[in-house]
C-alpha positions as CSV (number, residue, x, y, z in Angstrom):
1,X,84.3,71.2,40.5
2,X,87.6,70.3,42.7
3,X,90.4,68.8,40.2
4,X,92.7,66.9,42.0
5,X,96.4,67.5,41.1
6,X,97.9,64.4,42.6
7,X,98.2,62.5,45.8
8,X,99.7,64.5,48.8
9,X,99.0,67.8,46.8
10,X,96.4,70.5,47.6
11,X,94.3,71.0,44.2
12,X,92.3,73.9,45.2
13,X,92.5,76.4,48.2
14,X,89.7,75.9,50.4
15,X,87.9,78.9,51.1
16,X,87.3,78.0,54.2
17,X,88.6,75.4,56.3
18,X,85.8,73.3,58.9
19,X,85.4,75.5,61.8
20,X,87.7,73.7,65.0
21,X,90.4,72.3,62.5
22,X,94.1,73.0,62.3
23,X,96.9,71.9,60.5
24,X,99.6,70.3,62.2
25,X,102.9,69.7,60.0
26,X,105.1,67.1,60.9
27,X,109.0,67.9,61.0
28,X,110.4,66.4,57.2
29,X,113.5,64.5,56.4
30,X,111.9,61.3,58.1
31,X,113.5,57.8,56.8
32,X,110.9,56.2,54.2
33,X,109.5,59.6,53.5
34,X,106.6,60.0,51.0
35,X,107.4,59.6,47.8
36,X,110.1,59.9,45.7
37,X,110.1,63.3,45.3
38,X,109.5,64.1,48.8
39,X,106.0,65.0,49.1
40,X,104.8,65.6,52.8
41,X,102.0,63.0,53.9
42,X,98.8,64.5,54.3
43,X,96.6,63.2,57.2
44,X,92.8,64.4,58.6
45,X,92.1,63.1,62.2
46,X,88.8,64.0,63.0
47,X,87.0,63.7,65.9
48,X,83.8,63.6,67.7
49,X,84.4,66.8,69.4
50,X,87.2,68.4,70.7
51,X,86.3,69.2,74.2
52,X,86.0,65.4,75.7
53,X,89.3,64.6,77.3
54,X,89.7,61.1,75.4
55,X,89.4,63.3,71.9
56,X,91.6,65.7,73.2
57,X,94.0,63.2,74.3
58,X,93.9,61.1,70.9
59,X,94.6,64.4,69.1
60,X,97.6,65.1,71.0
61,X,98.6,61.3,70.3
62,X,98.0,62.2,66.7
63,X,100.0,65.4,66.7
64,X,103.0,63.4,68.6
65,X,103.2,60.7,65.9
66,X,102.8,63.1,62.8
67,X,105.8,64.9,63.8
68,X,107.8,61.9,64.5
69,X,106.5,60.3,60.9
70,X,107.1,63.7,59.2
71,X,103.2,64.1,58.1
72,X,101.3,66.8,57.8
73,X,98.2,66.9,60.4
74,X,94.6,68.2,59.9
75,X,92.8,68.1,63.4
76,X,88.8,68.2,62.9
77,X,86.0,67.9,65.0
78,X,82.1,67.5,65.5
79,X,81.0,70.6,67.4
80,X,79.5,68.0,70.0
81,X,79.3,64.4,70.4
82,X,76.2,63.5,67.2
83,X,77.6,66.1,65.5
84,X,77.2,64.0,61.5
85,X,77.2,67.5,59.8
86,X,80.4,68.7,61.0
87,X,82.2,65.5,60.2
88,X,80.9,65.4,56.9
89,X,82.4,69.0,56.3
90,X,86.0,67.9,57.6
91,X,85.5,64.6,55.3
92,X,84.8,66.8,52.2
93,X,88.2,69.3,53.1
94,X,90.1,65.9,53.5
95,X,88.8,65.1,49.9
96,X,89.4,68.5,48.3
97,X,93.3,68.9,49.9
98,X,94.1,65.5,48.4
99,X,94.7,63.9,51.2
100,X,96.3,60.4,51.0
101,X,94.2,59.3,54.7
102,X,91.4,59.9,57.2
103,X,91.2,58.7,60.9
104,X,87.8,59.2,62.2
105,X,85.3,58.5,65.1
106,X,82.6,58.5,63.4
107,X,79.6,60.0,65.0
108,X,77.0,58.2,63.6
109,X,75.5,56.3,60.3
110,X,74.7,59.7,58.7
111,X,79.2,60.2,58.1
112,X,79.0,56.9,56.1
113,X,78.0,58.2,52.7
114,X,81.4,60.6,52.7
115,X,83.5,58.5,53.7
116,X,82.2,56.1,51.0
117,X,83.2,59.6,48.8
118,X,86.6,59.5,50.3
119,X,87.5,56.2,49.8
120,X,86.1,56.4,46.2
121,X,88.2,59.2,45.7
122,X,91.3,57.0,46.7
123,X,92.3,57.9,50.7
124,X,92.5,55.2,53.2
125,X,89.9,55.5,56.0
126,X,90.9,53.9,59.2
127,X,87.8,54.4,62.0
128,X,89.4,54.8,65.6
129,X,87.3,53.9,68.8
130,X,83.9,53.7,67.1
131,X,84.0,50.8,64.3
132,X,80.9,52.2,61.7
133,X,77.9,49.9,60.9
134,X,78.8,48.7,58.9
135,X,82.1,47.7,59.6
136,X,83.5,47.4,56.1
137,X,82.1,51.3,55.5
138,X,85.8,51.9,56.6
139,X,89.6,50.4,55.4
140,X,89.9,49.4,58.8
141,X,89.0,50.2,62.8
142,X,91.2,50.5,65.3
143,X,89.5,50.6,68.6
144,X,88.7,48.6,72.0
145,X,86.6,45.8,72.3
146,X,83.7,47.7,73.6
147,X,81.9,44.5,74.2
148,X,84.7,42.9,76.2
149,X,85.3,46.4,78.0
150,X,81.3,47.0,79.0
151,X,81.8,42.7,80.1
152,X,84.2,43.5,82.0
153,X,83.0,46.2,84.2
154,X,79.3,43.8,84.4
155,X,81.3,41.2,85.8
156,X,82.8,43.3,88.3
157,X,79.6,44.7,88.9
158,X,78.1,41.0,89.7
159,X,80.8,40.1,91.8
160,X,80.3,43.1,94.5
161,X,77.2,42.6,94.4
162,X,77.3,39.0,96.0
163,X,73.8,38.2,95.5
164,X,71.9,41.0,96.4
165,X,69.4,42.4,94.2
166,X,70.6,44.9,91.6
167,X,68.4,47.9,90.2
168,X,69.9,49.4,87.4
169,X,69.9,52.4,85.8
170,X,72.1,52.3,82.1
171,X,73.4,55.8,81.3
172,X,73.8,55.4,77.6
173,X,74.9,57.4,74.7
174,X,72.1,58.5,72.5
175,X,68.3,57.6,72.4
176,X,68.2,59.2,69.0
177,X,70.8,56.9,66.7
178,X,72.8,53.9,66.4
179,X,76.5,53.6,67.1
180,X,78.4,51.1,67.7
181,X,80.3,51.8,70.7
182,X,76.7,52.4,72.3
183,X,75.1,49.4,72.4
184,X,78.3,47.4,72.8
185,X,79.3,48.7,76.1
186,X,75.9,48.9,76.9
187,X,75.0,45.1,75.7
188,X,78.5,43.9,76.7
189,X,78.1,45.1,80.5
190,X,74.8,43.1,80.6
191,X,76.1,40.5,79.2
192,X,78.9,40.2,82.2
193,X,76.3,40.4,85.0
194,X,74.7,37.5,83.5
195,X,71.7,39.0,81.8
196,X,70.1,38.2,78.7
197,X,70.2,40.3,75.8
198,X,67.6,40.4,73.0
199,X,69.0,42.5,70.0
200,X,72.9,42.8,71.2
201,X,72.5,45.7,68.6
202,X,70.0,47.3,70.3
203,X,69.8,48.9,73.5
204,X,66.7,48.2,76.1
205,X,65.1,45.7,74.4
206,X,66.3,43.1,77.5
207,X,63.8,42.2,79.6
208,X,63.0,44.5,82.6
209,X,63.0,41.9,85.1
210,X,65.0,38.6,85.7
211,X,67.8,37.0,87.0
212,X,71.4,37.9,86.5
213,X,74.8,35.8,87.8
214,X,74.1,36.5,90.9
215,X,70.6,36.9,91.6
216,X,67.6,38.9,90.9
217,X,68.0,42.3,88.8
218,X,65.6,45.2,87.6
219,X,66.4,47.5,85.0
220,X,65.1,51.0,86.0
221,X,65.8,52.9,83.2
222,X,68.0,53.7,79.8
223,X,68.8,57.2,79.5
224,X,71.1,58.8,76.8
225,X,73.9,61.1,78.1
226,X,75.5,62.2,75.2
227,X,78.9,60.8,76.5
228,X,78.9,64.3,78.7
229,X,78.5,65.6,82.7
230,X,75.6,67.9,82.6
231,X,74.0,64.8,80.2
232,X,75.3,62.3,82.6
233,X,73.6,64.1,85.6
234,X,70.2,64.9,84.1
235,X,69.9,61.3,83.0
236,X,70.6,59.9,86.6
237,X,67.7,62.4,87.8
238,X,65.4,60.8,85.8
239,X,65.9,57.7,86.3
240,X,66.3,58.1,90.3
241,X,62.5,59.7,89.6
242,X,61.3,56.4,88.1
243,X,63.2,54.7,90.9
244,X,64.7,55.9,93.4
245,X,66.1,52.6,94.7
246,X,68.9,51.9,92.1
247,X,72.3,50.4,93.1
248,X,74.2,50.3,89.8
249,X,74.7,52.1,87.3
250,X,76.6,51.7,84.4
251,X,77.6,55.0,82.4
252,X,78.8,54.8,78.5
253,X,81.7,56.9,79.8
254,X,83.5,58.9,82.7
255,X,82.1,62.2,82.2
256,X,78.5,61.1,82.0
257,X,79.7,59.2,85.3
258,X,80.6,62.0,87.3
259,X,77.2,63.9,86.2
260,X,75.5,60.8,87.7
261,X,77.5,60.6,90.9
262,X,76.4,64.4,91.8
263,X,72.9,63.6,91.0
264,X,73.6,60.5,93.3
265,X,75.2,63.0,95.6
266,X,72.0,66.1,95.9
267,X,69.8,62.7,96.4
268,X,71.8,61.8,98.9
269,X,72.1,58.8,97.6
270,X,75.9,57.9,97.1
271,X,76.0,55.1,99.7
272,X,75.3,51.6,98.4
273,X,75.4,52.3,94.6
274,X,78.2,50.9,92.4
275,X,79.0,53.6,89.2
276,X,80.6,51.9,86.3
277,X,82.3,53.1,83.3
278,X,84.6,53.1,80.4
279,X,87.7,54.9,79.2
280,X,90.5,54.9,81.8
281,X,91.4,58.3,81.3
282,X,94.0,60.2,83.7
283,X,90.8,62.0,85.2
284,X,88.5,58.7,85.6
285,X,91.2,56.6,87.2
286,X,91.7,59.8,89.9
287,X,87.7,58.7,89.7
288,X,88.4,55.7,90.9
289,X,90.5,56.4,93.1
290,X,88.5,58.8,94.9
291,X,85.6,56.5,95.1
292,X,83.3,58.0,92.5
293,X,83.8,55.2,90.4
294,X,83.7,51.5,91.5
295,X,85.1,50.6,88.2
296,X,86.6,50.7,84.6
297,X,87.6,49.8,81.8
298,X,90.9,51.7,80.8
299,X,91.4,52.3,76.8
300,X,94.2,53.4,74.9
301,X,93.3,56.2,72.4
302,X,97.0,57.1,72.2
303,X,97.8,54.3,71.2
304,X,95.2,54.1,68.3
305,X,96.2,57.8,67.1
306,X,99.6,57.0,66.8
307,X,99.4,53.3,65.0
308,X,96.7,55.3,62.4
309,X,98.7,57.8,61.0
310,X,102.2,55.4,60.6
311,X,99.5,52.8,58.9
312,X,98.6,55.8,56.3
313,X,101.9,56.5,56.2
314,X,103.3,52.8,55.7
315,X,100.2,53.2,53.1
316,X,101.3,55.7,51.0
317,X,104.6,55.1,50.5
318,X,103.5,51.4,48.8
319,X,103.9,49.5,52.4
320,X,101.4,46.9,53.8
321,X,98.1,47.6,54.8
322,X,96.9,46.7,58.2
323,X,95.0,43.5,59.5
324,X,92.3,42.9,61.7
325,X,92.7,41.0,64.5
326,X,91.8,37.4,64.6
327,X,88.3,36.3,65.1
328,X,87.3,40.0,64.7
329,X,86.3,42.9,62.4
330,X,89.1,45.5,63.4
331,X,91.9,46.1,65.3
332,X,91.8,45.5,68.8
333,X,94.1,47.8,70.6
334,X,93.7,46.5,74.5
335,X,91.5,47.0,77.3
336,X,92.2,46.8,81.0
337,X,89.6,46.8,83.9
338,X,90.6,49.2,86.6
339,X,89.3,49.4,90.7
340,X,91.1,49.2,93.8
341,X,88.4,46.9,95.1
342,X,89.3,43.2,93.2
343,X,87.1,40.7,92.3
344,X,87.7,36.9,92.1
345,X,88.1,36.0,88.6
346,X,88.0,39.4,87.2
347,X,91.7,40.5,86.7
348,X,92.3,44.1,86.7
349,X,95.2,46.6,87.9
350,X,95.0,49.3,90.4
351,X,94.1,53.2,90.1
352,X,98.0,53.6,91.0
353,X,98.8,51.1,88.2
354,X,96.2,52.9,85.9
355,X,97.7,56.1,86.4
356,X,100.9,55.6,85.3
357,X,99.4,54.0,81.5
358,X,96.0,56.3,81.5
359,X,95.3,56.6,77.7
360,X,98.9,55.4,76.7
C-alpha cells in the first residue's frame, strides 16, 4: 500500500513510470508559488495518444504554461486513440506521486472509475476536449462545443449544396464505445444540415432517408476511423463500396479526413464531393487551403492546456475554482468555422486567417 506524505510530495518511488510519460518541471520562483514552504505544483496531463498533432500540440501548450506557472509536468498518453488501459496506468502514477491535479482526454467510459479514485484521493480533475459521460465524473471540462462545431460545418455543408441531393457518408470515431466528442460532432453536423436526430447520444440511429434544409439526403454509411489516416481511408472504401455515389462526407477529424480524400482520390472520385471536418489544426487549415477540405471547424487545444494547469495551480494554492459556462456543463473554450468558400449566414474566417491562430 502507497502512503501519501502530503500534497505536492512524492510518497513512494514508482517503479516504473507509464510507458510514453515524462516529466516536465516548470522553472520555480513564480509569484503565488505553491505553498508556503515552496513546494513545486505537481500536474499529470494525459492524453489520448501522443502521435495525433492536436495531442501533441496541447502537450506543448501544457509544457509552455507549466514553465511559465512554475509547475512540475507529467506528460502521459494512451498508446492509441481507445487506449482506457493506458490512461488508467497514468491516473494511478498521478495518484501514487501525490499529485495535487489531472488534465485528461479521456478515452472512453472505462477511465471513469480512476478518476473517481483520483478525485477521492483529493486532486482536481479537469477533462480537456472530451467532457466524460457523465459530465460531473470530472471537477470540470474544458473543451469546444463539439455540437456547435459538427453544426457548423453541417450548415456549411447545406449551403453548398444548394438543393441538390446529398449522400452521405459519416466518418466517425469508434463503432465499439461511447464518447462524447463522437456523437456530438457527429449528431451536431446533422443537426446543421437540417436532419433529424433520434438519440443525439447515439450515432446512426437517424433515419436513412429524408429531407434535410435543403432537400433530399441519404445516409450511406457510419464508419469508425479511430480519429486516424489509414482509419480514415479504409472507412471511405467501405462506404464508397456500399455507395459509390456519396457527395459529403463528414470526418470526426482532419487526419481521418485526409485518409478519406485519398480513398476519394484512387476512386477517382474527388470531384463533386464536399469533406468536412473538425479541429483547425496548422496541417488541416493548409487542408483547406489546398482543397482537400471544404471545411472546419478550428479548436483551440492550446488554449485549454494552458487555462488547466493555471486552474490547478490557482487550486492549490487556496484560489477559486473554475466555472462552467452559462447554459452549459463545461467550459467552452471557442470554435471557429474555417473555408475559403463562404456561405450566407454561416460566419467563418479564411484558411489565411486560420493559419495565423491554428490551435492558439
Amino acid at each position: 500500500m502507497i502512503q501519501r506524505i502530503g500534497r505536492g510530495r512524492t510518497a513512494l518511488l514508482l517503479a516504473a513510470a507509464t510507458a510514453g510519460s515524462m516529466v516536465v518541471s516548470g522553472c520555480g520562483g513564480s509569484s503565488g508559488g505553491a505553498g508556503d514552504a515552496g513546494d513545486s505544483v505537481a500536474v499529470s496531463l494525459i492524453t489520448k495518444n501522443s502521435t495525433n498533432p492536436f495531442f501533441v500540440t496541447m502537450q506543448q501548450g501544457a509544457k509552455k504554461a507549466a514553465e511559465a506557472e512554475g509547475v512540475k509536468l507529467t506528460v502521459a498518453a494512451g498508446k492509441e486513440d481507445g487506449d482506457e488501459a493506458g490512461q488508467v496506468q497514468a491516473i494511478e502514477n498521478a495518484i501514487a506521486r501525490g499529485d495535487e491535479g489531472i488534465l485528461i482526454t479521456p478515452n472512453g467510459p472505462g477511465v471513469n472509475p480512476a478518476i473517481k479514485k483520483a478525485r477521492d484521493a483529493g486532486l482536481y480533475v479537469i477533462a480537456l476536449d472530451t467532457p466524460p459521460d457523465p459530465a460531473d465524473t470530472v471537477d470540470i471540462t474544458f473543451a469546444t462545443d463539439n455540437f456547435t462545431a459538427g453544426e457548423l460545418v453541417g450548415k456549411w455543408t447545406a449551403a453548398q449544396l444548394a438543393g441538390k441531393p446529398a449522400t452521405i457518408a459519416l466518418l466517425d470515431l469508434f463503432n465499439d464505445k461511447v464518447v462524447s466528442v463522437d456523437y456530438n460532432r457527429d449528431q451536431g453536423f446533422l443537426t446543421g444540415m437540417g436532419i433529424d436526430t433520434a438519440d443525439r447520444k447515439k450515432n446512426g440511429d437517424e433515419a436513412k432517408t429524408g429531407n434535410y434544409s435543403g432537400g433530399t439526403y441519404t445516409i450511406a454509411c457510419n464508419e469508425p476511423t479511430q480519429g486516424a489516416e489509414d482509419g480514415g481511408r479504409t472507412a471511405m472504401e467501405n462506404c464508397l463500396t456500399k455507395n459509390p455515389d456519396i457527395n459529403v462526407v463528414y470526418t470526426i477529424n482532419e487526419p481521418a479526413a485526409v485518409g478519406a480524400h485519398k480513398a476519394l482520390q484512387a476512386a477517382g472520385k474527388t470531384q463533386g464531393v464536399l469533406v468536412v471536418s473538425i479541429d483547425g489544426g496548422c496541417d488541416g487549415v493548409r487542408q483547406v487551403k489546398d482543397g482537400v477540405i471544404g471545411a472546419t471547424s478550428q479548436q483551440y487545444p492550446l488554449k485549454m492546456a494552458e487555462l488547466g494547469v493555471q486552474a490547478i495551480k490557482k487550486i492549490a494554492n487556496g484560489g477559486e475554482k473554475p466555472q462552467v459556462t452559462s447554459g452549459l456543463d463545461f467550459f467552452d473554450t471557442g470554435v471557429t468555422l474555417v473555408t475559403d468558400t463562404a456561405a450566407t449566414g454561416v460566419e467563418s474566417i479564411t484558411s489565411a486567417e486560420a493559419a495565423e491562430r491554428c490551435w492558439g
